[in-house]
N, C-alpha and C positions, 0 to 999 in steps of 0.2 A: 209390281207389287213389292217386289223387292230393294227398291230405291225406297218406298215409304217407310216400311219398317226400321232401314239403317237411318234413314231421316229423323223418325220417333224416337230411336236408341240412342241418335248423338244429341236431341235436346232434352232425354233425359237425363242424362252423363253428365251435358251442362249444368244442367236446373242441381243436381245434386251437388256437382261439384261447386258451384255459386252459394247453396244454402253451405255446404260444408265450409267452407273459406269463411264465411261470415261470422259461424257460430263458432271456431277454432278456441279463440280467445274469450268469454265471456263471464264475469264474475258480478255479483252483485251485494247490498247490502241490505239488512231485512229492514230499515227505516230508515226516510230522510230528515229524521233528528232525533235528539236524546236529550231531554229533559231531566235534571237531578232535582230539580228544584229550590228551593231554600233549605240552607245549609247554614248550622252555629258557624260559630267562633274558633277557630281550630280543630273543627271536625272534619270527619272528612266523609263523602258521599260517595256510593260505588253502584253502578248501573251493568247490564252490556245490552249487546245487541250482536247478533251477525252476517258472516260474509257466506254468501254462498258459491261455488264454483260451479258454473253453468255452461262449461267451455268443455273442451275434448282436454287439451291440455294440463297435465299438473303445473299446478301453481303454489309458488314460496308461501309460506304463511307470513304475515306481518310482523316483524322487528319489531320491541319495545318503543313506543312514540310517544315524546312530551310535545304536546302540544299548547298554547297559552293558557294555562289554567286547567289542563286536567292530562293525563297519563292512559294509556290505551294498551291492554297488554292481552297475547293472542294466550288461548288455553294452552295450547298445545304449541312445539315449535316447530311441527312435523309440518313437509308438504302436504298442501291440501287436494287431494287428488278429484277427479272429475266428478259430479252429483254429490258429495261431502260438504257440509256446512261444519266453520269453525268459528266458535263462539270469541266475543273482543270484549274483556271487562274494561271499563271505563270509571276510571277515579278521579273524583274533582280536588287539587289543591292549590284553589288560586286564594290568594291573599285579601287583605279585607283595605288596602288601598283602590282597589278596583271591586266595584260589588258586585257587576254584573256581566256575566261571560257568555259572550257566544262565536263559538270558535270553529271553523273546519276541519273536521277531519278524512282527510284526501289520501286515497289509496287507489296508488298505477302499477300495473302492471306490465312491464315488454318481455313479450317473446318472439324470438326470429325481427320478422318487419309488422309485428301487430302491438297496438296497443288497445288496454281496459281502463279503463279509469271510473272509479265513484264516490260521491260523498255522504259524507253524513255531519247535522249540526250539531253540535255537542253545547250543551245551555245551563247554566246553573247560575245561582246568586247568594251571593255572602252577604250574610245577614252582619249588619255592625254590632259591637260591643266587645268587652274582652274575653279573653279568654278564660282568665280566671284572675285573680286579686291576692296580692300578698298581705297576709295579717297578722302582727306582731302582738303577744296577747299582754295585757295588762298584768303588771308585778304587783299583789298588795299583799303585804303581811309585816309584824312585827321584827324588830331587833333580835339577831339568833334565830330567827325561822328557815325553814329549805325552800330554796322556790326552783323555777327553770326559765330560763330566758329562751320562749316559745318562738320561732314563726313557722306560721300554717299558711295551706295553699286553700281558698276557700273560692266559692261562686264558681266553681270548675265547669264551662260551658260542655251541656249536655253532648257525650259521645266523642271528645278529643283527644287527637291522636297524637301526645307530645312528649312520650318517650325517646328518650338520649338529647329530651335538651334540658339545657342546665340555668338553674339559679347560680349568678356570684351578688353576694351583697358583704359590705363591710357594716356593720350595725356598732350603733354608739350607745352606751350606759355608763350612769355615774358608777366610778367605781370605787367609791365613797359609802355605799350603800348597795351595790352588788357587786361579791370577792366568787367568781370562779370554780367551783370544789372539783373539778374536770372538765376537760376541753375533749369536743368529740370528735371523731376521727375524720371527720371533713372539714376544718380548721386549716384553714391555710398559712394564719398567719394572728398572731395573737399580738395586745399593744396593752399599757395603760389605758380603761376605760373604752377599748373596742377590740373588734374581734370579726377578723373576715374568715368567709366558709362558702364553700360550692356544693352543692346538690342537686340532684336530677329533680325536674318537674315529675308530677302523678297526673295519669288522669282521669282522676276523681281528690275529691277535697281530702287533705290531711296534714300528719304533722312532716313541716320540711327537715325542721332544725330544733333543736332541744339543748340547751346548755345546764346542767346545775350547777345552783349558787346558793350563798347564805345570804340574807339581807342583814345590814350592819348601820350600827347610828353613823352615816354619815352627815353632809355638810347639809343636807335638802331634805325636806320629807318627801317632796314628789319632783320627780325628775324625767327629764324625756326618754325614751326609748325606743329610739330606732335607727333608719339608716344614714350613713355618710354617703354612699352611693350603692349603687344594685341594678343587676342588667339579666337579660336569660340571650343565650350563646344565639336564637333565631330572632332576630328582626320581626319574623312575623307573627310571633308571641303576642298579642296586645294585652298590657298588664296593670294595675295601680298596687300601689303600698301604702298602706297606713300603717304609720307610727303609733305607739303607744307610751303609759309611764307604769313609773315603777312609783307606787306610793306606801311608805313605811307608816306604820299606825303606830298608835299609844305613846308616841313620843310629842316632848315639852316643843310647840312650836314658835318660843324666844329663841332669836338666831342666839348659837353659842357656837364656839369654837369645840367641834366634835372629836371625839378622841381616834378615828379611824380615816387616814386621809394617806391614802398611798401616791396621791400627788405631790407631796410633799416630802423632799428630803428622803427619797427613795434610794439614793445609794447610797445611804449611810447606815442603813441598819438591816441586816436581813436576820431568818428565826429558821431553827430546825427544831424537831422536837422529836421524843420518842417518848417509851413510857416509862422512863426515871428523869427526864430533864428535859429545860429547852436551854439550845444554844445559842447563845447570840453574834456575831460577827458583824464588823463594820468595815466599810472601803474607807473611808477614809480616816481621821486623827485618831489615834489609840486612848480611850479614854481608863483610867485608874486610878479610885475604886468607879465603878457605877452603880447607877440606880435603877433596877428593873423594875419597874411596874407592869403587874399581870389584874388585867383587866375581862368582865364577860363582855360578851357582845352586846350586850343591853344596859351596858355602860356603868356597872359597879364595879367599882375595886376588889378585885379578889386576895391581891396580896403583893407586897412590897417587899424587897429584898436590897441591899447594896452588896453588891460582889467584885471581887477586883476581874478586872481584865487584860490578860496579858496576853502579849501579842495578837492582838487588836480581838477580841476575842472572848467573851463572857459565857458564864455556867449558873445556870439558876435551876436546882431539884427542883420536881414536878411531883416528886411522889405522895404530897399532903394532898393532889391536886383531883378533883374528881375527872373523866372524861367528857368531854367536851370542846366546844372551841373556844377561844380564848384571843383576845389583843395581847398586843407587848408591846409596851415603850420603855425606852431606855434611853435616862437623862431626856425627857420630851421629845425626842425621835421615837415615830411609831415605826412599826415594820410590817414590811408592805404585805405579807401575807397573815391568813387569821392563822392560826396555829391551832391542828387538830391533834389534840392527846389523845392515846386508841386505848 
């Protein structure tokens, strides 16, 4: 009687210690796939699903994982101890050269001489088009008007995630016909007739960049206005630009040689002014007497003057003068900036 009993006892000892060795290790995942679905243009899609721990054993929780086209990131970084389920968010950022992903995501575990391993599909699809569209806005107003040489970030695909990436564009304008009145603080780099600047993308539509200007009779009544070149710092940005003009109204359209052209014979005449006077100064020949002509920006003679200039250098009173802005030529050198009396 007693030989059966120790019989029964050692193959329950087995049986137990057989299921226990089995079951030591055992983790699982709560589906075998994960659908985000269709996804914009620079958006970005976020899911989870999780792991549950079905073993005796504590087990690591999962390390941050880029996997092709999407990012897997555990709640917690705590061990996940035995009967504990720990949630895995899943974020899609794959690029819109590849539209459509399906990618494994494989998680093993070793402990001692045991291993777990399981997967899960991870699936999503990037919908083509851009992201969003650079728009440069149209300049129109009259000789002496204020404008601003606009570009806006517009058609911003719904829900994108493209904070700290950056617009650089160099953008071209006659500067003939728009003079400057401030440069904003994201200017990089300033030229005759262009003007480069960086700024961070939004995401949602608005305004990038804003310059004020005065519009001036120059050489053109309608002129281009836009880029020389322009990039955003990510690759996977997908973007267009459309160019725009600047068109001056109410002026005579017989080509004439216009009195504002800062292309022209720029180092030989610059202008300061204040509210008794404008100065004149030239780089190069010293001219004595000269001839100022103080002109409005809509092209009437305000007042003529001959003053002598010594040491390369002329004085013309301002105080008959109302405030305003104002051209200056002297001896038919213009000067390159309009000159603001306060």
């Amino acid at each position: 009687m007693n030989w059966r009993i120790n019989i029964a006892l050692l193959v329950s000892v087995f049986v137990l210690q057989f299921v226990g060795a089995s079951a030591q290790l055992s983790f699982s995942f709560s589906a075998d796939s994960l659908n985000l679905g269709d996804v914009f243009p620079c958006s970005a899609a976020r899911d989870s699903f999780w792991v549950t721990n079905a073993g005796v054993y504590i087990i690591p929780s999962p390390a941050v994982s880029n996997v092709s086209g999407f990012t897997v990131t555990a709640d917690s970084p705590a061990n996940i101890v035995p009967g504990e389920r720990r949630k895995l968010y899943v974020e899609f950022n794959g690029n819109i050269s590849r539209p459509f992903y399906r990618t494994p995501y494989i998680m093993t575990i070793r402990v001692s001489n045991q291993t777990a391993s399981d997967t899960i599909w991870l699936i999503a699809r990037r919908l083509p088009g851009n992201c969003c569209v650079f728009v440069i806005d149209t300049v129109k107003g009259a000789a002496g008007e204020p404008a601003s040489i606009v570009v806006r970030q517009d058609r911003t695909s719904p829900g994108v995630n493209i904070t700290g990436i950056e617009l650089a564009m160099e953008l071209l304008y006659n500067p003939t016909v728009l003079v400057p009145r401030s440069y904003p603080s994201q200017v990089t780099m300033k030229n005759v007739g262009s003007v480069s600047f960086r700024v961070p993308l939004l995401n949602s539509d608005g305004i990038l960049f804003e310059m004020p200007c005065t519009i001036t009779l120059g050489n053109e009544d309608s002129s281009r206005l836009g880029p020389k070149w322009f990039g955003v710092t990510d690759g996977n940005v997908t973007h267009e630009t459309y160019s725009s003009k600047c068109i001056v109204t109410g002026v005579c359209l017989k080509p004439i040689a216009r009195l504002f052209d800062p292309t022209k014979a720029l180092q030989r005449v610059s202008v300061s002014a204040n509210s008794h006077s404008i100065n004149v100064r030239f780089t190069g020949n010293s001219y004595s007497p000269s001839v100022v002509a103080i002109y409005s920006v809509t092209g009437g003679k305000v007042d003529e003057a001959v003053v002598n200039s010594p040491g390369n250098s002329a004085e013309y009173s301002t105080r008959d003068l109302p405030s305003g802005l104002y051209l200056v030529m002297i001896d038919g050198y213009s000067s390159d900036p309009v000159v603001v009396l306060p």
